[in-house]
Every structure is written in C-alpha cells, then in structure tokens.
C-alpha positions as MATLAB code, in Angstrom:
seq = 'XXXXXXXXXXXXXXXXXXXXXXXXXXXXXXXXXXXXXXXXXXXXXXXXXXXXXXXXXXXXXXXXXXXXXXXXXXXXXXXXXXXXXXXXXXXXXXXXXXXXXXXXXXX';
ca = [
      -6.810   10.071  -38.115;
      -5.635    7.690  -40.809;
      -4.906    4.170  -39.994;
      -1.630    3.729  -39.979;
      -1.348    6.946  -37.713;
      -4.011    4.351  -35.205;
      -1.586    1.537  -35.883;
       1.761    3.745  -34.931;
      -0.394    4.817  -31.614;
      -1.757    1.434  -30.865;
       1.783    0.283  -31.055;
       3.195    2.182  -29.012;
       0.906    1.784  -25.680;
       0.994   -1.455  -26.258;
       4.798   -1.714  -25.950;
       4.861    0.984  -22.846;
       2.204   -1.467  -21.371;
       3.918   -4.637  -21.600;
       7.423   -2.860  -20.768;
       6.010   -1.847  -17.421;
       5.202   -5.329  -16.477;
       7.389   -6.839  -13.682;
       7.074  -10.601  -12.367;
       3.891  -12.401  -11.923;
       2.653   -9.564  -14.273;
       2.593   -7.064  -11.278;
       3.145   -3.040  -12.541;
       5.699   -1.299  -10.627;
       5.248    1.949  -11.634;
       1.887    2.248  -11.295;
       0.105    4.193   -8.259;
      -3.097    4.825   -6.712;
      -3.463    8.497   -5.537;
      -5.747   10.262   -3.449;
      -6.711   13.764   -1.627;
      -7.212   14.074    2.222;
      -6.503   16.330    4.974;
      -4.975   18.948    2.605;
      -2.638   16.156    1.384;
      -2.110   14.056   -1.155;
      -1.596    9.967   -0.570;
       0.105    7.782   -3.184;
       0.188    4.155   -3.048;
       2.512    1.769   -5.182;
       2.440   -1.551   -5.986;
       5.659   -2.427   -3.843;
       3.800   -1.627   -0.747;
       4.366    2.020   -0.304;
       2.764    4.625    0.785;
       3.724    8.413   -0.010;
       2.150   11.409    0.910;
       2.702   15.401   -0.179;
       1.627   18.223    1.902;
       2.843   20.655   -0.923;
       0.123   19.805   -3.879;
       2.943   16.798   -5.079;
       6.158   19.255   -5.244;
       7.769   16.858   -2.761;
       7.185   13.203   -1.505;
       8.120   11.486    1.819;
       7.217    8.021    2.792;
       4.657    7.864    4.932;
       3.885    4.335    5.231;
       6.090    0.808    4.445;
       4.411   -2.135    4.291;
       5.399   -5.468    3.483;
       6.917   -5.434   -0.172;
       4.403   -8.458   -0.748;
       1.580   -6.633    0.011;
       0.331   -4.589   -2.920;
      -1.794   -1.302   -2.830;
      -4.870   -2.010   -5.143;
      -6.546    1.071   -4.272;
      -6.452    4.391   -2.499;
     -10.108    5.919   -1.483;
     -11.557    8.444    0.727;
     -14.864    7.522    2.762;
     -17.818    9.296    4.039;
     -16.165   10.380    7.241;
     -13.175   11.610    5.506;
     -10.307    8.709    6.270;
      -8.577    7.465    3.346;
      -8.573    3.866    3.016;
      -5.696    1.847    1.401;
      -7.219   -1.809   -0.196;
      -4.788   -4.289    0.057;
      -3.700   -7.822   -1.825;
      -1.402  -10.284   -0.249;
      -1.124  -13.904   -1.969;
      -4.934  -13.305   -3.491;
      -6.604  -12.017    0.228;
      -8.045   -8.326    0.057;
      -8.124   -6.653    3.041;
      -8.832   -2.770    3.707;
      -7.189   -0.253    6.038;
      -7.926    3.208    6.904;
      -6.275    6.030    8.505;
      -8.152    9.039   10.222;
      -5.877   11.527    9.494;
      -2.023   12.216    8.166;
      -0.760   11.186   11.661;
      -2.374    8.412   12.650;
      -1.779    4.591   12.120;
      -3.520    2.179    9.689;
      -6.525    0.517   11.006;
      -8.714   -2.510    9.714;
     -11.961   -1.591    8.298;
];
C-alpha cells in the first residue's frame, strides 16, 4: 500500500468516526450484539433492546429502557442468560435475562 493510498483510508474512518458522534460524544448508531436462546439480542446506545429469532432477517423491540440509559455491553454468562451492562449519568449497573421471555433482572 503506498502512502497516500494509507492517508485516503485514514481519512476516511476518521471522518465516518467523528460523523457518527452525537451529543456528549455518545454514538448512536453503534450496537452491542449477542447470541442466546436461538436468538440474536442487539443493544443501542438510546436504550434499546432488539432481538431476531430469524438469524437478523427481521428485528422487533424487545426491550425500552430509559433513553438515558445507555447499553455498554451485551454478554452471555456461564448459565446461559444474556446480560445487558448499563450507564446512566456515570453509574454501571448489570441486568440479565434468563431467557427471550422473561424480564430484566439485577445481577
């Protein structure tokens, strides 16, 4: 690769990056995703939670939090629950679910 093909590159993720930003530097379009349960979880900065039963051919919301809560991260644990980490004004908190139909519970 010759430089100023690096330079054209580094250019351009830089701008997508800084495009993407939203206020207090929070990314909208950026998720967390997960597999569980034969289904696929997506979180989203705005407090969302989405999940596909169809390998991500189709979305429905599955959970709405508070739009000041953000979704930090999406995992699955040892006994199979996904667990959603949470930031609201600085405080992380975790939740976890048992299985697609179940509510959110603190960890």
């Amino acid at each position: 690769m010759y430089r100023r093909d690096f330079l054209k590159l580094g250019g351009l993720f830089s701008a997508l990056f800084f495009l993407q930003l939203g206020p207090l530097g929070k990314i909208p379009s950026v998720f967390n995703q997960v597999e569980a349960h034969g289904c696929i979880f997506r979180g989203t900065a705005e407090g969302q939670i989405y999940v596909s039963e169809d390998q991500g051919k189709t979305w429905r919301l599955h959970t709405r939090f508070d739009p000041e809560l953000s979704i930090t991260q999406l995992t699955v644990d040892s006994q199979e629950r996904v667990v959603a980490s949470l930031e609201y004004r600085g405080h992380d908190f975790r939740l976890s679910l048992s299985n697609p139909k179940d509510n959110w519970k603190t960890v």
